[in-house]
Rosetta silent file (secondary structure, phi, psi, omega in degrees, C-alpha in Angstrom):
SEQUENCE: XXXXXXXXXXXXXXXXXXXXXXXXXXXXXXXXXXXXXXXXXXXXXXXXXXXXXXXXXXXXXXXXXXXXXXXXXXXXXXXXXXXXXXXXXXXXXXXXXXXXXXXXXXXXXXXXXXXXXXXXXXXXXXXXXXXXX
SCORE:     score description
SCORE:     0.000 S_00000001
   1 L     0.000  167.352 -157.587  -22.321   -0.732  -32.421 S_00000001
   2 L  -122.715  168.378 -144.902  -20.304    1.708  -30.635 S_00000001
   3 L  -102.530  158.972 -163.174  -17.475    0.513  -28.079 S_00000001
   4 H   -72.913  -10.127 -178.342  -18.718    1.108  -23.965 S_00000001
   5 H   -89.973  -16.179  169.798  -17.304    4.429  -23.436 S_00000001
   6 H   -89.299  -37.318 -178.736  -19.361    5.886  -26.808 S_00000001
   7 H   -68.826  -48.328  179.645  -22.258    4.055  -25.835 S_00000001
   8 H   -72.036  -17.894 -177.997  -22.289    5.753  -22.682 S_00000001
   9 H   -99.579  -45.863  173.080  -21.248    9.589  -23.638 S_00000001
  10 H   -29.844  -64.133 -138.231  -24.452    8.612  -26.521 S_00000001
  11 L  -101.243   33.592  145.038  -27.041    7.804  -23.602 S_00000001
  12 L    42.715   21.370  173.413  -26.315   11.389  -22.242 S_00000001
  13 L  -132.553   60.356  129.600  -26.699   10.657  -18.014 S_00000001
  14 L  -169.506   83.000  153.072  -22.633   10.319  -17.936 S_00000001
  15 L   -76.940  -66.993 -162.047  -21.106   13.197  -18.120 S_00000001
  16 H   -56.762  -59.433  179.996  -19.928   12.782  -14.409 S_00000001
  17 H   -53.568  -34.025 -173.899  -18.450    9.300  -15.382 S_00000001
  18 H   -83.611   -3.992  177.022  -16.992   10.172  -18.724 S_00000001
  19 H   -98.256  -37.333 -172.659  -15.235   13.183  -16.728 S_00000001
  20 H   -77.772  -43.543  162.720  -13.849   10.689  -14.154 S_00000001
  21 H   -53.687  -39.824 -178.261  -12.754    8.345  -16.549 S_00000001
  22 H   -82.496  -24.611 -179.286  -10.757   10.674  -18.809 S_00000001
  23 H   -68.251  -11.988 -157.267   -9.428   12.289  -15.501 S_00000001
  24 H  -108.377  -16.749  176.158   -8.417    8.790  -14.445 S_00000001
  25 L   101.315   11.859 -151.478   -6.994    7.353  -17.819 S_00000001
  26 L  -136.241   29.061 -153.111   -8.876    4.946  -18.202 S_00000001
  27 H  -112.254  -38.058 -177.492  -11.118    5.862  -21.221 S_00000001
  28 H   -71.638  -24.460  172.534   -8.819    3.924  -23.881 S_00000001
  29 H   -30.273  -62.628 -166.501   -9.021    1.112  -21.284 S_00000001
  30 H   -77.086  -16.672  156.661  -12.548    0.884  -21.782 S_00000001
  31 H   -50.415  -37.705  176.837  -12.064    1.466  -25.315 S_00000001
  32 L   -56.449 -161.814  163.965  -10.386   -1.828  -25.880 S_00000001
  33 L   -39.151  -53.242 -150.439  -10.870   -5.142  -26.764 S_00000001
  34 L    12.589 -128.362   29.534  -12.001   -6.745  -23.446 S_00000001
  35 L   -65.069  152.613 -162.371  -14.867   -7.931  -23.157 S_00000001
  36 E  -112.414  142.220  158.608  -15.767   -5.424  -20.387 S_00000001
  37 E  -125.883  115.093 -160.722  -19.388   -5.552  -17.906 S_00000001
  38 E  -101.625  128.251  171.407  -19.505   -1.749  -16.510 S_00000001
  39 E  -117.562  116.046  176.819  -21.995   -1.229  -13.999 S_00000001
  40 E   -99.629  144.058 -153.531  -22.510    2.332  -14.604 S_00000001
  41 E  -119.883  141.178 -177.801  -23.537    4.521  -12.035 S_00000001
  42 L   -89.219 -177.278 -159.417  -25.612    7.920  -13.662 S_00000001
  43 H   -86.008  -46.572  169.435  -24.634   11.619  -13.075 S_00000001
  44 H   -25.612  -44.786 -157.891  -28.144   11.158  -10.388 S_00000001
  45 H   -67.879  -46.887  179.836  -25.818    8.536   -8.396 S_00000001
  46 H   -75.246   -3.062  154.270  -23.013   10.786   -8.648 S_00000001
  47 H   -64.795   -7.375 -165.442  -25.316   13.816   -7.230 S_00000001
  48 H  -102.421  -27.718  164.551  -26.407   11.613   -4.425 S_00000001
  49 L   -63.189  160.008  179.932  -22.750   11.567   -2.982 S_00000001
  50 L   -62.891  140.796  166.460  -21.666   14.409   -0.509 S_00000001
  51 L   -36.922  131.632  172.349  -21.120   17.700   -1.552 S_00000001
  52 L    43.099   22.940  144.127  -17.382   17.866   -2.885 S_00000001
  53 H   -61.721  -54.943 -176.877  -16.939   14.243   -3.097 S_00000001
  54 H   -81.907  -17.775  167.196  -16.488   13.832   -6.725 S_00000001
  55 H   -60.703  -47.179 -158.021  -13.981   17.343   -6.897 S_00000001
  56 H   -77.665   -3.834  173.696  -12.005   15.822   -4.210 S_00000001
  57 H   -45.371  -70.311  159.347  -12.258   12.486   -6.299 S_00000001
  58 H    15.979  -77.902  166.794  -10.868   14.487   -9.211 S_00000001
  59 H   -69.437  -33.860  170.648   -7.554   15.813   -7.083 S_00000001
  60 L  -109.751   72.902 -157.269   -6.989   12.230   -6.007 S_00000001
  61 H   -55.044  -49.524  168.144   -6.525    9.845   -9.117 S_00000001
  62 H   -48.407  -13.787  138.318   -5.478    6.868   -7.364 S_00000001
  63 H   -28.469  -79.057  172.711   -8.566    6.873   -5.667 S_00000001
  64 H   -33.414  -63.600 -177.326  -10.407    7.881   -8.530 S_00000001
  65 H   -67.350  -17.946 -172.900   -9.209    4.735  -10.155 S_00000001
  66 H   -86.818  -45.926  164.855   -9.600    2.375   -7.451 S_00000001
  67 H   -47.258  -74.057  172.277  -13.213    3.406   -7.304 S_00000001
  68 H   -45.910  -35.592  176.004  -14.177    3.329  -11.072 S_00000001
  69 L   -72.368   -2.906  161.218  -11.972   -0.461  -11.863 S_00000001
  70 L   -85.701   16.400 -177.262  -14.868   -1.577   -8.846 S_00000001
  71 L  -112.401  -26.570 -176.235  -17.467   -0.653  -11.360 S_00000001
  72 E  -130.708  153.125 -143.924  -16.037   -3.112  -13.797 S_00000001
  73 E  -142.060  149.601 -175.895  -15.730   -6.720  -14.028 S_00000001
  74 E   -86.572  167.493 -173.408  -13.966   -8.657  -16.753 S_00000001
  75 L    94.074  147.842  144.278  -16.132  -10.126  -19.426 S_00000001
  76 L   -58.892   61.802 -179.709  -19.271  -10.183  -20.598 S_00000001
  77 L   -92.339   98.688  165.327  -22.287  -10.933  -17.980 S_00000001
  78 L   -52.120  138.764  159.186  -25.398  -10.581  -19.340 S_00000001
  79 H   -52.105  -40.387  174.834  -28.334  -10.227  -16.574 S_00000001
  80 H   -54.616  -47.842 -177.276  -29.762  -13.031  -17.080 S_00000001
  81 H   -86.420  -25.756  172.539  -26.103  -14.509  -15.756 S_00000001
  82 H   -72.608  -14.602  162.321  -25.473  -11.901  -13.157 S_00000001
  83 H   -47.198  -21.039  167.475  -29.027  -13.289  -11.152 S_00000001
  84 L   -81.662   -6.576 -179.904  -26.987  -16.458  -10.953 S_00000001
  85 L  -136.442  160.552  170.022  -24.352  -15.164   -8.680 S_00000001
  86 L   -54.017  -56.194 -160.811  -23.656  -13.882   -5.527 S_00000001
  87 L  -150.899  159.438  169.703  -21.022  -11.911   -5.946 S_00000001
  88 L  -127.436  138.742  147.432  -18.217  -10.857   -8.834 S_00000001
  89 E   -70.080  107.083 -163.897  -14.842  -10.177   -8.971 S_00000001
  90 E   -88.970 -165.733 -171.074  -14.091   -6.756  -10.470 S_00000001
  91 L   -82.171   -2.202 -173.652  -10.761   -5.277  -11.931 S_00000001
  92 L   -92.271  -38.494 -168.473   -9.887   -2.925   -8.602 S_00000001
  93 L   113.576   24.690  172.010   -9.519   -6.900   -6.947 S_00000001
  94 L  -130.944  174.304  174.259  -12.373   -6.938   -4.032 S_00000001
  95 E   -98.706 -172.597 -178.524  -15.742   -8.302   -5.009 S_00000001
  96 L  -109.788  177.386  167.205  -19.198   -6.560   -5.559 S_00000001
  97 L  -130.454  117.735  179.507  -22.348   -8.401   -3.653 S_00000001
  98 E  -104.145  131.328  161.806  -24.884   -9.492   -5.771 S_00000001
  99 L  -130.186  125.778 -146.711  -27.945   -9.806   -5.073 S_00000001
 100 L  -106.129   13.383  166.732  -31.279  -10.951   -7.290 S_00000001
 101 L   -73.991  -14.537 -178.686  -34.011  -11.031   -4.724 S_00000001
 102 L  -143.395   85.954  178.504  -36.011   -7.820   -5.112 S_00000001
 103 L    69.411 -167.075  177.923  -34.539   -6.814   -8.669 S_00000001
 104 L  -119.690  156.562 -175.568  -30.761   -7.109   -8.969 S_00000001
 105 L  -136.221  167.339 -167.097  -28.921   -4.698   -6.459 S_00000001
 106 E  -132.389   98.490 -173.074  -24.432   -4.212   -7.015 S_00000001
 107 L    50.249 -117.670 -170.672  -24.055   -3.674   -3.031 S_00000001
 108 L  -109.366   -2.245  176.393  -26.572   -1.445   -2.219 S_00000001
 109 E   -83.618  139.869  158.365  -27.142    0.269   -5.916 S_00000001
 110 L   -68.430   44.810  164.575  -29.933   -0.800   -7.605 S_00000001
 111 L    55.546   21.430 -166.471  -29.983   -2.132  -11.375 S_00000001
 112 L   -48.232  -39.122  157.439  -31.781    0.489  -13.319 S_00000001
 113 E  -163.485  124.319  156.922  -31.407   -0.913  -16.883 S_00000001
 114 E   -78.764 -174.151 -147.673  -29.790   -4.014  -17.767 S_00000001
 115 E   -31.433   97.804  167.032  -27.628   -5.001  -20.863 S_00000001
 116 E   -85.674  119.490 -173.775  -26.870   -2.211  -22.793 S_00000001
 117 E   -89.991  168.904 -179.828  -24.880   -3.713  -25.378 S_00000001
 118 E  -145.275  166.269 -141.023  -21.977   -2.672  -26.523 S_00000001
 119 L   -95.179  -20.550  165.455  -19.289   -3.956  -29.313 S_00000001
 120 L   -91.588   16.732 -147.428  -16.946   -4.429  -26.114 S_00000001
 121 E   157.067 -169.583  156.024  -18.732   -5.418  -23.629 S_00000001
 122 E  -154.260  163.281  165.027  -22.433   -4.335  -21.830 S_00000001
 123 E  -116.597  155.295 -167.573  -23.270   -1.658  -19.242 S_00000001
 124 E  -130.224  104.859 -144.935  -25.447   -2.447  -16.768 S_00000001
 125 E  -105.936  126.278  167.178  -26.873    1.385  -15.685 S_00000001
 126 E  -107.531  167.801 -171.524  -27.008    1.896  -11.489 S_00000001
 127 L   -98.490  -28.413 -154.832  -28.625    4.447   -9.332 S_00000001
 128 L  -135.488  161.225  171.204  -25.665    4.826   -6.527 S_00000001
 129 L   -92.655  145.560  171.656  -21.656    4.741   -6.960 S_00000001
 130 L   -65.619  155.615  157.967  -20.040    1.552   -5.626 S_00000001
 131 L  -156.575  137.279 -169.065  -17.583    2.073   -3.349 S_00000001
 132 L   -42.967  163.779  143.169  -14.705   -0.031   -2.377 S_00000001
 133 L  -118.988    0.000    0.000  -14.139   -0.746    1.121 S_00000001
C-alpha cells in the first residue's frame, strides 16, 4: 500500500491538491507516520471555487496551509466511525461539522467515496474545499 499522498497523485483527480500541498510543504507531512484521515477535496471542488482563488491561494502559503491542515484530522476514522460524530477536530485547530443524515457531509461538502486506505492513514474523497472560518 502506498502512503496518502501516493495514493492520491495514483487516483489521478488531485493534481490541484498535490500542487497545493507541495507549494505548502506539507507533502512529507503527509508522508509520515501519522495515522492521518484526509478529507480530500477533487480538482472538480477546486474548480468550483472563484476564479483566481486557488492562484491567489498559491501566493499566500500561510493561508494555503491553514486551509489544507482543516482537511485533515489526526488518526485514523474509518466511515463507519465518522457517522458517529458530530464534529472533529482537525490539525489547523477549529472543528469540521459532521453530519450523517442524508449521506455524510464535512460542512457543506459532500462524502463522495469513503475509506480509501492508505498505509498512513485513509482519504475520505469530497466534492467542495473546506474552508476555515
Amino acid at each position: 500500500m502506498a502512503d496518502i499522498v501516493d495514493t492520491a497523485v495514483k487516483a489521478g483527480s488531485f493534481s490541484t491538491l498535490a500542487a497545493a500541498l507541495k507549494a505548502a510543504g506539507l507533502i512529507e507531512t503527509l508522508k509520515g507516520t501519522g495515522p492521518f484521515t484526509v478529507f480530500a477535496p477533487t480538482d472538480e471542488a477546486f474548480a468550483k471555487l472563484p476564479e483566481g482563488t486557488v492562484d491567489g491561494l498559491l501566493k499566500d502559503i500561510p493561508q494555503l496551509k491553514k486551509i489544507l491542515t482543516y482537511h485533515v484530522v489526526p488518526g485514523k476514522v474509518m466511515a463507519a466511525d465518522v457517522t458517529k460524530l458530530k464534529s472533529a477536530k482537525t490539525v489547523q485547530g477549529s472543528e469540521v461539522q459532521i453530519d450523517s443524515s442524508e449521506g455524510v457531509k464535512i460542512n457543506e461538502s459532500m462524502v463522495t467515496t469513503p475509506d480509501v486506505a492508505a498505509d498512513n492513514g485513509v482519504i475520505h474523497i469530497i466534492d467542495a474545499v473546506l474552508m476555515p472560518a
